[in-house]
C-alpha positions as CSV (number, residue, x, y, z in Angstrom):
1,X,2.7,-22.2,3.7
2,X,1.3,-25.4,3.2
3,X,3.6,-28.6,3.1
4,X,1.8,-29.6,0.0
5,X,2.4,-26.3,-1.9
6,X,4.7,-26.3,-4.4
7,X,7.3,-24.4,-3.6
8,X,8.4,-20.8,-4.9
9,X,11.9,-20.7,-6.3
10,X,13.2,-18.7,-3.6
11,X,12.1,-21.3,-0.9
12,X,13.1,-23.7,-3.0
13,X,16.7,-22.7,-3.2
14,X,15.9,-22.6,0.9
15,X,15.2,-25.8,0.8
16,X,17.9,-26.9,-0.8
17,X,20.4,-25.0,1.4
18,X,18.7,-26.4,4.6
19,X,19.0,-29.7,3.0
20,X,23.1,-29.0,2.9
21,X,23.6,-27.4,6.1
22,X,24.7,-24.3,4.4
23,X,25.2,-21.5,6.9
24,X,24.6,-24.2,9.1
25,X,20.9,-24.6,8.6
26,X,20.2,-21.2,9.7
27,X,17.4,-18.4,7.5
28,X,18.5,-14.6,7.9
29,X,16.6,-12.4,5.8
30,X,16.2,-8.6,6.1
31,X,13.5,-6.3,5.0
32,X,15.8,-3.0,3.9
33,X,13.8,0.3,3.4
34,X,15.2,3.4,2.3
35,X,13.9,6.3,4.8
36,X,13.0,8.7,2.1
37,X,9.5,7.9,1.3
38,X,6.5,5.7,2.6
39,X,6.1,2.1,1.9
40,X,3.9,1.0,-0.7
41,X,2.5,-2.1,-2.1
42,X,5.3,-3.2,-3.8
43,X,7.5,-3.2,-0.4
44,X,4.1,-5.5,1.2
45,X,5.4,-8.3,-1.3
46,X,9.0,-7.9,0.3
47,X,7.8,-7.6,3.9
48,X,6.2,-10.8,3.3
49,X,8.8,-12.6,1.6
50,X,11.8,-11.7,4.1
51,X,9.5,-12.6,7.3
52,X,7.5,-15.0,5.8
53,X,10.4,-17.3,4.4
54,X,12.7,-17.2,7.5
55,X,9.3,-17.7,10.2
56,X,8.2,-20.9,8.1
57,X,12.3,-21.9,8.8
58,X,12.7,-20.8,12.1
59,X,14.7,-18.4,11.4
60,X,15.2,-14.5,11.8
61,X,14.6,-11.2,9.9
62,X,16.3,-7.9,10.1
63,X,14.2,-4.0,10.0
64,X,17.6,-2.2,8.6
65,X,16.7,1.1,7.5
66,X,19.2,1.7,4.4
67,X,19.6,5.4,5.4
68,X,22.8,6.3,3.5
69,X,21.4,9.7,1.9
70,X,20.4,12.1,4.7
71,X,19.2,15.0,2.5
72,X,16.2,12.5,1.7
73,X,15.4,11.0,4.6
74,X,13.8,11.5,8.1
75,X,12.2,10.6,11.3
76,X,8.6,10.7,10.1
77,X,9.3,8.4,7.0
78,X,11.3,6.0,9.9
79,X,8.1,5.9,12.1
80,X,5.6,5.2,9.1
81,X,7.9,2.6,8.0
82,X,8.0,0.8,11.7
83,X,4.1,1.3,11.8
84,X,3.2,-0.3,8.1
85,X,5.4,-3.2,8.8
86,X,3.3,-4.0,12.2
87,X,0.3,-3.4,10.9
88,X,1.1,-6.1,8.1
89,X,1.3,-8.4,10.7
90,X,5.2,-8.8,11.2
91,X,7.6,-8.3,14.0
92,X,11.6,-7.8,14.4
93,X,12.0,-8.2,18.0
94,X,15.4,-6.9,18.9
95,X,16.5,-6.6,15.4
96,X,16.2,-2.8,14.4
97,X,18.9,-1.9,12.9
98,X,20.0,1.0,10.7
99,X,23.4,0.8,7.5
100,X,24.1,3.8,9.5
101,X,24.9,2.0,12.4
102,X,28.0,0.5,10.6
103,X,28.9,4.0,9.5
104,X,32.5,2.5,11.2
105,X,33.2,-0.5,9.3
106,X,31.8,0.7,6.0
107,X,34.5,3.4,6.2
108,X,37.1,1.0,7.5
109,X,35.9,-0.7,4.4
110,X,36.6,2.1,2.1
111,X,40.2,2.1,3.5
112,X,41.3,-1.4,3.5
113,X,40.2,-0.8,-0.8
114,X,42.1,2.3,-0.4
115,X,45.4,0.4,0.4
116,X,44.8,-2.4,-1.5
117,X,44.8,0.2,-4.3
118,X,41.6,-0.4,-5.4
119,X,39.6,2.5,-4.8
120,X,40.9,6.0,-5.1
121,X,39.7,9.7,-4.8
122,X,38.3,11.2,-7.6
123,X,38.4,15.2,-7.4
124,X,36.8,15.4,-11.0
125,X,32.8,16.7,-10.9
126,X,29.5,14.9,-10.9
127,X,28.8,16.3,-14.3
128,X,32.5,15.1,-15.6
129,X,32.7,11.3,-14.0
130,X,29.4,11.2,-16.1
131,X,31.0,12.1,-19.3
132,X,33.8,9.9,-18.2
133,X,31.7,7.0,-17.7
134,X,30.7,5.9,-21.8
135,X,27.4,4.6,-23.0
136,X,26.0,1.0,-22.9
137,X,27.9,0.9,-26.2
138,X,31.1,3.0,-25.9
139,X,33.7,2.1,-22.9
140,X,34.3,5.1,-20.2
141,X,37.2,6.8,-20.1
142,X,39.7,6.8,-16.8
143,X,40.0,9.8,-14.6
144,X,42.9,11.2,-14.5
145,X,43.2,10.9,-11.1
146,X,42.8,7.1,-11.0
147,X,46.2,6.5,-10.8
148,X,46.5,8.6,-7.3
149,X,49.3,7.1,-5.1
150,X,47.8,5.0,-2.3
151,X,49.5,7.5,0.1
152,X,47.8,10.2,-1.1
153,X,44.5,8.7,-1.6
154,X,44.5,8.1,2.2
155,X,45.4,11.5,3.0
156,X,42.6,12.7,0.6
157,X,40.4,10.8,2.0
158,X,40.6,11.3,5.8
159,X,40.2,14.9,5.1
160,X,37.2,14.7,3.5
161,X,36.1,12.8,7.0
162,X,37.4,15.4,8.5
163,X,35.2,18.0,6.9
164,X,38.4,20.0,4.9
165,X,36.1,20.1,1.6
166,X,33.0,21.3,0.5
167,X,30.2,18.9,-1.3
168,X,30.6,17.4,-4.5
169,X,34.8,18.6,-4.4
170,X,35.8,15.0,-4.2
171,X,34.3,11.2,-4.1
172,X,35.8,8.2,-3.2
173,X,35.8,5.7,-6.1
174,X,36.0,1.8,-7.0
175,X,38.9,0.9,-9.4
176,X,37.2,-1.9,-11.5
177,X,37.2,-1.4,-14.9
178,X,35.9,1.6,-17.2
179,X,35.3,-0.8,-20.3
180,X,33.3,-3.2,-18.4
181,X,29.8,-3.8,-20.2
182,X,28.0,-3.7,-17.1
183,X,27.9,0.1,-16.4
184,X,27.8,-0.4,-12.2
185,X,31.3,-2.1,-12.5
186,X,33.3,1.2,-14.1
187,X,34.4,2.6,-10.6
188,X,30.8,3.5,-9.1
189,X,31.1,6.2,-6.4
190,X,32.1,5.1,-3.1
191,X,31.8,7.9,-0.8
192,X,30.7,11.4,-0.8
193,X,31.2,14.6,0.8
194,X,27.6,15.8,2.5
195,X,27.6,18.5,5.1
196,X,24.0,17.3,6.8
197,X,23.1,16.1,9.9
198,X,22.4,12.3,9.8
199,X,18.9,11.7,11.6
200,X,20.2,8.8,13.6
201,X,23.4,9.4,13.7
202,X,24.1,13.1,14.2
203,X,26.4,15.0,12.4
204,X,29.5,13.0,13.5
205,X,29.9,12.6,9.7
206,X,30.6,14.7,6.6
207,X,30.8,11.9,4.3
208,X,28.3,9.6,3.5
209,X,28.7,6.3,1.7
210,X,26.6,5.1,-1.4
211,X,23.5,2.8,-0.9
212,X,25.4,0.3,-3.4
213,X,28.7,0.4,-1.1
214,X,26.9,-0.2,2.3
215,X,24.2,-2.3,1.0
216,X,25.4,-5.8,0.3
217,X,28.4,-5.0,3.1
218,X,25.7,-4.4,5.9
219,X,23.9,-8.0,5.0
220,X,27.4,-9.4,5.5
221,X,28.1,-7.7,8.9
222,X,24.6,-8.7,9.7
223,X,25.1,-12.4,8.9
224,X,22.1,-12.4,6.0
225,X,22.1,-15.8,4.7
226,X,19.6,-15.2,1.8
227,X,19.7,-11.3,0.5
228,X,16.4,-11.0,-1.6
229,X,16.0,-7.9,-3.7
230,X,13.6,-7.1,-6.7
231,X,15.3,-7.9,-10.4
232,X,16.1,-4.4,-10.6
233,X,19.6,-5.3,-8.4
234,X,19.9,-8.4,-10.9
235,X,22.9,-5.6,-12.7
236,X,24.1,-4.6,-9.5
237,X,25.1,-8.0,-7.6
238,X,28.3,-8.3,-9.8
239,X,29.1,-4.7,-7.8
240,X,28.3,-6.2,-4.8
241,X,30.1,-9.6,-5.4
242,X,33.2,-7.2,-6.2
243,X,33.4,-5.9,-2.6
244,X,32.8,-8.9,-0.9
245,X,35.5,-10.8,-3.0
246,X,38.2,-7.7,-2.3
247,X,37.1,-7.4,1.5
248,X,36.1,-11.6,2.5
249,X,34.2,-10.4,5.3
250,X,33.6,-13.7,7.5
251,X,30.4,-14.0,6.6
252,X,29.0,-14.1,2.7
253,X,25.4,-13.2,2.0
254,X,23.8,-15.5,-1.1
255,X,22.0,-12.3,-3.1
256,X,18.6,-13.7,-4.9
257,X,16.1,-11.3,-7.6
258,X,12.3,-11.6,-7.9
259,X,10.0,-10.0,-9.7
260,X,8.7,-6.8,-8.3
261,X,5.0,-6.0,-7.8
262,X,3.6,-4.3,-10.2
263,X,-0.4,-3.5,-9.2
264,X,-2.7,-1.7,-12.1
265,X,-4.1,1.8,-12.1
266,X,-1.5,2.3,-9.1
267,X,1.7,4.2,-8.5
268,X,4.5,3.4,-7.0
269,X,7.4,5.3,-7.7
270,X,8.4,7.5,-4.5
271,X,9.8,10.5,-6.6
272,X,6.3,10.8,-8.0
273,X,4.2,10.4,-5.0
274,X,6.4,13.0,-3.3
275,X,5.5,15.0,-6.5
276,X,1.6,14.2,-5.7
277,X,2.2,14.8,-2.0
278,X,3.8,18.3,-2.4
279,X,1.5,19.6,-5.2
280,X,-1.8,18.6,-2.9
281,X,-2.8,16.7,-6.0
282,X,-3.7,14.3,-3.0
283,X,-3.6,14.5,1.2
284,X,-0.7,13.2,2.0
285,X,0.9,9.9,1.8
286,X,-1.7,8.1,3.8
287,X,-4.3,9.5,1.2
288,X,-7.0,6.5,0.5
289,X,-6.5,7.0,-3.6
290,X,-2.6,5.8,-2.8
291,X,-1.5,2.4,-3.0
292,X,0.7,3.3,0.0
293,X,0.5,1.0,2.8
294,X,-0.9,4.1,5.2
295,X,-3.4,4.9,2.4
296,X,-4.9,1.6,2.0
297,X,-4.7,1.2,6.2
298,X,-6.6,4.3,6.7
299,X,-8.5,3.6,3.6
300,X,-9.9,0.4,5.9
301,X,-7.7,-2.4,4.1
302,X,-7.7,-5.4,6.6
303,X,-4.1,-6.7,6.7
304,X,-4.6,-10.0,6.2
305,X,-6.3,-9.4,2.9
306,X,-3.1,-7.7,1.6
307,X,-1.5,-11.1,3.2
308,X,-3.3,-13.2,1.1
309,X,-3.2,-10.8,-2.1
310,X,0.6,-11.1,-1.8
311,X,0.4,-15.1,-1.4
312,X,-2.0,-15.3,-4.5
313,X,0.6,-14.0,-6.7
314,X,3.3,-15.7,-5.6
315,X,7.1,-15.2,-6.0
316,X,8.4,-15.1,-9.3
317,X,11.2,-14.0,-12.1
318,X,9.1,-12.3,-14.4
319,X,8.0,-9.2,-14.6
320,X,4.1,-8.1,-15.0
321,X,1.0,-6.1,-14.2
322,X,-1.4,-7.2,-12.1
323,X,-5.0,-6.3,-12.1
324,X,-6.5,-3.8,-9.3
325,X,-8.9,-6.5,-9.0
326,X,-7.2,-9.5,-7.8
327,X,-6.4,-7.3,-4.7
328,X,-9.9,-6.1,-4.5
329,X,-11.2,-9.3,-4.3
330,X,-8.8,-10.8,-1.6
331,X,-10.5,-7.6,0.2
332,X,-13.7,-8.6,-0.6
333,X,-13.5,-12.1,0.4
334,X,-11.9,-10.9,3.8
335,X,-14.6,-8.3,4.5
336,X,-17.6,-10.5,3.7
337,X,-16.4,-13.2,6.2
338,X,-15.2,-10.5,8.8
339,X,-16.9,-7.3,8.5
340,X,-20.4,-6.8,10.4
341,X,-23.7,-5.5,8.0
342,X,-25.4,-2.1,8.7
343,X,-27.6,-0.2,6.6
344,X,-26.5,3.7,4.9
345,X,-28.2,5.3,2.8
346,X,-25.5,7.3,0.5
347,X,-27.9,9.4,-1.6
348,X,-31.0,10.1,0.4
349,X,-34.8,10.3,-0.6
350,X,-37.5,10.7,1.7
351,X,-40.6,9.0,2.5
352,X,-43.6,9.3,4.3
353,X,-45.7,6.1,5.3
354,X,-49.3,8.1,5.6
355,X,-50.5,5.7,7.7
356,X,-48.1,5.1,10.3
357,X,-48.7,6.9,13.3
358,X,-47.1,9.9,13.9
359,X,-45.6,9.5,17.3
360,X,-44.6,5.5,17.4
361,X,-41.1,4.5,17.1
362,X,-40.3,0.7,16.7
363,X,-37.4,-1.8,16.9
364,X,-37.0,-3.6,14.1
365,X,-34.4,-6.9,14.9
366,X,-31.4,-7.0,12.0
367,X,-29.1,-9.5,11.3
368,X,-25.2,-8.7,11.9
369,X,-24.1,-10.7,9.5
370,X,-26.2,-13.2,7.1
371,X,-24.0,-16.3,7.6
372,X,-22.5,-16.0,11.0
373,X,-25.1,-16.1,13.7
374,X,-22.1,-16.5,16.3
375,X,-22.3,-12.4,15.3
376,X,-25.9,-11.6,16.5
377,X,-28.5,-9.4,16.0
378,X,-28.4,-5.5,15.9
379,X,-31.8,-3.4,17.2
380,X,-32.8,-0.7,14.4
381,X,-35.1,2.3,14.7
382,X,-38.6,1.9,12.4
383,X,-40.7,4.9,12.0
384,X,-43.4,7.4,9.9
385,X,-40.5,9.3,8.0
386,X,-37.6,7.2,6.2
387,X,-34.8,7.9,3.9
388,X,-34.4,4.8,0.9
389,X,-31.7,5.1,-1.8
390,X,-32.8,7.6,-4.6
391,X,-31.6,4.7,-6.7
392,X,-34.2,2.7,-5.7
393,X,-37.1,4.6,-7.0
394,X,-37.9,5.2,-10.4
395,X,-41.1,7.1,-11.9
396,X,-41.0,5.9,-15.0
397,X,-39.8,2.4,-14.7
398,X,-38.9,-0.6,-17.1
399,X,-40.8,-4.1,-16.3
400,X,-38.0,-5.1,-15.0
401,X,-37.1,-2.9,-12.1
402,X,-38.1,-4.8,-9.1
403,X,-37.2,-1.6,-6.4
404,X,-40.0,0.9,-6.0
405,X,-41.8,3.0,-8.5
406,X,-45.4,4.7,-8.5
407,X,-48.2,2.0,-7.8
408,X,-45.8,-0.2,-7.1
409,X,-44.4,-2.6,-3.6
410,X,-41.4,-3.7,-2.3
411,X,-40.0,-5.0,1.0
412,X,-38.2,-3.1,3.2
413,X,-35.5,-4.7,4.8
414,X,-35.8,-6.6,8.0
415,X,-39.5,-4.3,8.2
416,X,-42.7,-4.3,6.0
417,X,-44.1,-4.3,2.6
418,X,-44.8,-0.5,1.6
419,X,-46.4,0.8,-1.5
420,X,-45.7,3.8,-3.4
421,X,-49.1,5.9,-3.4
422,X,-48.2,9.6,-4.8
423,X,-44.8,11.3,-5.5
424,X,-44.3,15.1,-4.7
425,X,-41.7,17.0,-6.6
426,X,-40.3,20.5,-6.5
427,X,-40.6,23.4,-8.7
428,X,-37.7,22.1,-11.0
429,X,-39.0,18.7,-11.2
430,X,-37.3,17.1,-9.0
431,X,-38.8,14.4,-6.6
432,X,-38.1,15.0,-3.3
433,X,-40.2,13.3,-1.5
434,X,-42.3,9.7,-1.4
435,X,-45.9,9.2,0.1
436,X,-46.5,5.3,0.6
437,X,-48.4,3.2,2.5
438,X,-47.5,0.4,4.7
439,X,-48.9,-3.4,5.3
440,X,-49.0,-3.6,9.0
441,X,-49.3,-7.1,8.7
442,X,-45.8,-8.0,7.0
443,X,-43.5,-7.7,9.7
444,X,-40.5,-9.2,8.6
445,X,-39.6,-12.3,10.5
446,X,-43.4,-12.1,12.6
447,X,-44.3,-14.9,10.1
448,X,-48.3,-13.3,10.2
449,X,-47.9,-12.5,6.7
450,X,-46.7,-15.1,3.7
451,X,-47.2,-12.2,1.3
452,X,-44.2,-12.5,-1.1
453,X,-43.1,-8.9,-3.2
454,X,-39.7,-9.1,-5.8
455,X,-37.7,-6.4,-4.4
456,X,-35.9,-5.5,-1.3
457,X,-34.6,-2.1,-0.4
458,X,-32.9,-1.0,2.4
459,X,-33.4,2.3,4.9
460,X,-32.7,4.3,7.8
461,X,-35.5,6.1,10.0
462,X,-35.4,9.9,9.8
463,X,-35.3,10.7,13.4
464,X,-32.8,8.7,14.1
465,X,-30.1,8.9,11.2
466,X,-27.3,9.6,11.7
467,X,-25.8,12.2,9.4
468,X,-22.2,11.5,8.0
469,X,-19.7,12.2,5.4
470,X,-18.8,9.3,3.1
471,X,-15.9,9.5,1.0
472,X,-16.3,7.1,-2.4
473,X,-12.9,6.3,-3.6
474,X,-12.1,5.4,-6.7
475,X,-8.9,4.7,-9.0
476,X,-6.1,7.8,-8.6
477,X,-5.6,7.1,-12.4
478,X,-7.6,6.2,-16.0
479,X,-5.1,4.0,-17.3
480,X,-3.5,0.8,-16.0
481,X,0.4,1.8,-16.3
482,X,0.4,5.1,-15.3
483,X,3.9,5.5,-14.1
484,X,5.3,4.9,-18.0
485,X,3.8,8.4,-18.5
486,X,6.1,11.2,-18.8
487,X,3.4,13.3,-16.4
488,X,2.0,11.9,-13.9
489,X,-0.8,14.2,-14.3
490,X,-2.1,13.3,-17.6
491,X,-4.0,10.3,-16.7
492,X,-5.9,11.4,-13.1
493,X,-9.1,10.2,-12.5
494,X,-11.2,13.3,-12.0
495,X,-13.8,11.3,-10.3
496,X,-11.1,10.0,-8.0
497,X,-13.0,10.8,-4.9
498,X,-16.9,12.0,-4.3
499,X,-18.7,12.9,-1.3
500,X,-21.9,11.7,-0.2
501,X,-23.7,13.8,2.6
502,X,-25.2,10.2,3.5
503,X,-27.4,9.2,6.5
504,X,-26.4,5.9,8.6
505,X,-28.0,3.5,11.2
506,X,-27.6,5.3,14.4
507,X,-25.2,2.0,15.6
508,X,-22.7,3.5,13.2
509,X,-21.7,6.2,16.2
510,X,-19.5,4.1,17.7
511,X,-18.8,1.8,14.8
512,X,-14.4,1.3,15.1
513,X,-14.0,-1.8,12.0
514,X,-15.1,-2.2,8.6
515,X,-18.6,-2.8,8.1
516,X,-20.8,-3.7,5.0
517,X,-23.6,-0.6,4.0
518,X,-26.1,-3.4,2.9
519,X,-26.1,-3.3,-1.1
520,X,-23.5,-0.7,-1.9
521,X,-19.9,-1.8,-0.8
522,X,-17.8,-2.1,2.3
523,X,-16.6,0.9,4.5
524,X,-15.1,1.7,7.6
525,X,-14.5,5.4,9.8
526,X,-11.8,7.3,8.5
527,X,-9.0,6.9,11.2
528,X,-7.9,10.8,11.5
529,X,-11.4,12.8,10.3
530,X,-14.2,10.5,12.2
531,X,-15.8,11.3,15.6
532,X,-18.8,10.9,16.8
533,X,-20.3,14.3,16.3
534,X,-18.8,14.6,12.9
535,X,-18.7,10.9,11.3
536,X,-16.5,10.4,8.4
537,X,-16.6,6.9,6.6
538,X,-14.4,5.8,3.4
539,X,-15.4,3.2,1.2
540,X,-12.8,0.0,1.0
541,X,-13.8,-1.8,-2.1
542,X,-17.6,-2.2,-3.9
543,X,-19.5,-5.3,-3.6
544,X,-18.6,-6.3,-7.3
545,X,-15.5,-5.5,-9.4
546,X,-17.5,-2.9,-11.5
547,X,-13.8,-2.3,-13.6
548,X,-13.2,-6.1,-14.4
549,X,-14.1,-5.6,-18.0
550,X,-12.5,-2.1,-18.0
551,X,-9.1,-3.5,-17.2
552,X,-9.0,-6.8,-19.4
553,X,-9.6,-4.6,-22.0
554,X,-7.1,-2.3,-20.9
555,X,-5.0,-5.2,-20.4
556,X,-5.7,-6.5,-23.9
557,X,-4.5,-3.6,-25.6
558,X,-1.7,-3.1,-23.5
């Protein structure tokens, strides 16, 4: 961040506690993911908040993988996690750490509360403490085990460490108040009885404590000077105040909300892409349509893009919906700086050049990029038989359609003038096959030939294309809030994803990055499905945002 940027709130309040020497100058953050899903956009903003505000202070940032429910949660969604936060571009060094790693003090914790007498055993069932709690209008009622003695809270408790009890026969409970208008204060759940194996730490326990209980407690045993959560926790850090007031652990955490991320036409709730996942509505997490971080890095997604997409939007308190497009276009402007051009032809249509001789092959010289020259120059295949974009012909054309049509020229790129002398179709109708002629005297870049024609297409040479599978992804979803629909399936995109049975440059073999198909969007090999005898490309983004006007609209009515 720039010193002449005005600040964010959150690095303001930074700022300000630098300025005082509170926690003696020092920035701890932590980035705390549940292990029960992958990571998504929304955790990309968070990523680059916790990292980004305690690098630009010199300070430190915590991977603590909240992994208090082990029904949920596993070593594959750990690993992904790990993986998307270095591919955004961030490192914790030595600080990987896990809540269940203070599995010990969090249950010393729940014993010092225990004989303080406020927290007590609650042998009542899930479905009963919930008709015990009220409404947001009506107080709850007290269980009538609340009054427990400590003695025999203590007792009840160690035994249910000790495995004497099956699930769900008794929690451990805060005793806070059961009238209090904020529904996390009326004596949330503690602890509870699970007989799983933990996934890190084994199955030394049979209770469990609740995210809110080992949450804010973890950031104080981790020494967390500035604990920033989404505004969802706004109603929860009165809970979490409440523990660190009853137990002053040395160290106090400062907890501070922002707005979460809220991207159009994507989802981001991990119950429903689980629900997507499972159903094979889509291929797993890291599917391209997802606005996980594994789908939009095997989707080809440069990092750095999603780095600047998060800095564009900046950190605030309100909540909103932003467009698809702004990300697209950090992606864009990333890609056309960075990524390489090649030519692909997506929807082929062949043509013969009648009087080009049969047997010669040349090498026409291509540009890598058209504004980098530090990228060089790329050797491409020229011949008697060529594939053009079916898009690019028309039989019956308007005055206006500068591509090829009967009668008519155009340049190819980087090679000659050709002209469209007869079209040969099937039975059906269909064309399926050019017969044009070509200048020999236009060479592009021979400078022989001054001859000027309106349109330029772009090819590949038959002999030497390379045949491939192109994936063209789309939205997942037709409208731009489509979690605030009671099924998820009721606004997919049907045209989600299409397949092209394309034909690519013969450079595209060994192609490894993003790359530009001249004139039809930017793409890049699919990191499990591409090899070199079968290649599979996906597109990242078109050249324009084609759903701009789809969206305000959207927007508009929204």
């Amino acid at each position: 961040m720039s010193e002449n940027e005005p600040r964010d709130f959150i690095r303001q309040i930074i700022a300000d506690d630098i300025a005082s020497d509170k926690h003696g100058g020092a920035v701890v953050t932590r980035f705390p993911p549940e292990p029960n899903g992958y990571l998504h956009i929304g955790h990309a903003k968070s990523i680059c908040l916790n990292f980004g505000v305690a690098e630009e202070n010199g300070g430190r940032t915590y991977l603590r993988f909240d992994d208090t429910n082990p029904g949920k949660e596993s070593r594959e969604y750990v690993d992904a996690i790990k993986a998307d936060v270095r591919w955004l571009g961030f490192d914790w060094g030595d600080r990987l750490t896990h809540a269940s790693d203070y599995f010990d003090q969090l249950y010393d914790s729940a014993i010092q509360l225990i004989e303080m007498g406020k927290a007590y055993v609650d042998s009542l069932s899930a479905e009963e403490i919930r008709e015990h709690r009220g409404t947001l209008t009506d107080a709850g009622q007290d269980s009538p085990y609340r009054n427990r003695t400590v003695e025999e809270n203590l007792d009840l408790f160690r035994r249910m460490r000790a495995g004497e009890f099956g699930d769900g026969e008794h929690v451990l409970r805060a005793k806070i108040d059961m009238a209090s208008p904020n529904m996390n204060m009326r004596d949330p759940t503690l602890y509870r009885i699970r007989h799983i194996p933990h996934q890190n730490a084994g199955d030394k326990w049979n209770i469990y404590p609740m995210y809110d209980f080992a949450h804010g407690l973890s950031d104080a045993f981790e020494g967390i000077t500035h604990s920033l959560c989404t505004l969802e926790f706004e109603d929860h850090r009165p809970l979490y105040d409440w523990f660190l007031d009853q137990l002053e652990p040395p160290h106090r955490p400062r907890q501070i909300e922002f707005s979460r991320l809220n991207l159009a036409y994507a989802l981001t709730s991990k119950r429903k892409l689980n629900l997507l996942v499972e159903e094979g509505v889509v291929n797993g997490w890291d599917d391209p349509r997802l606005a996980t971080l594994a789908g939009m890095r095997r989707r080809g997604y440069p990092p750095a893009a999603l780095r600047d997409f998060i800095s564009r939007i900046g950190v605030t308190k309100k909540d909103n919906l932003i467009e698809m497009g702004v990300l697209e276009n950090s992606v864009r402007e990333n890609l056309d700086h960075n990524a390489e051009r090649r030519m692909g032809v997506l929807n082929p249509l062949k043509i013969v050049l009648t009087n080009y001789p049969d047997d010669e092959t040349e090498q026409m010289t291509a540009l890598n990029h058209p504004n980098r020259p530090d990228l060089g120059t790329r050797e491409l295949p020229f011949g008697r038989e060529l594939y053009i974009e079916r898009d690019d012909f028309m039989e019956e054309a308007p005055r206006k359609f500068f591509r090829l049509k009967p009668d008519a020229e155009v340049r190819l790129r980087f090679a000659y003038i050709i002209r469209c002398d007869e079209v040969v179709k099937d039975e059906a109708g269909k064309v399926v096959e050019l017969r044009c002629s070509y200048d020999a005297d236009t060479r592009s870049g021979s400078g022989s030939s001054d001859r000027k024609v309106k349109g330029t297409i772009h090819w590949v040479s038959a002999a030497h294309a390379l045949e491939a599978e192109v994936r063209l992804y789309d939205r997942l979803f037709t409208v731009p809030d489509p979690g605030a629909a009671d099924d998820v399936h009721e606004n997919l995109n049907p045209n989600s994803l299409e397949i092209a049975n394309a034909r690519l440059e013969p450079s595209l073999a060994s192609e490894s990055d993003a790359v530009q198909f001249e004139r039809l969007g930017y793409f890049a090999p699919d990191a499990i499905d591409h090899t070199a005898l079968k290649p599979v490309f996906n597109r990242i983004v078109t050249l324009r945002d084609s759903w701009a006007k789809l969206e305000k609209q959207a927007m508009q009515n929204k």
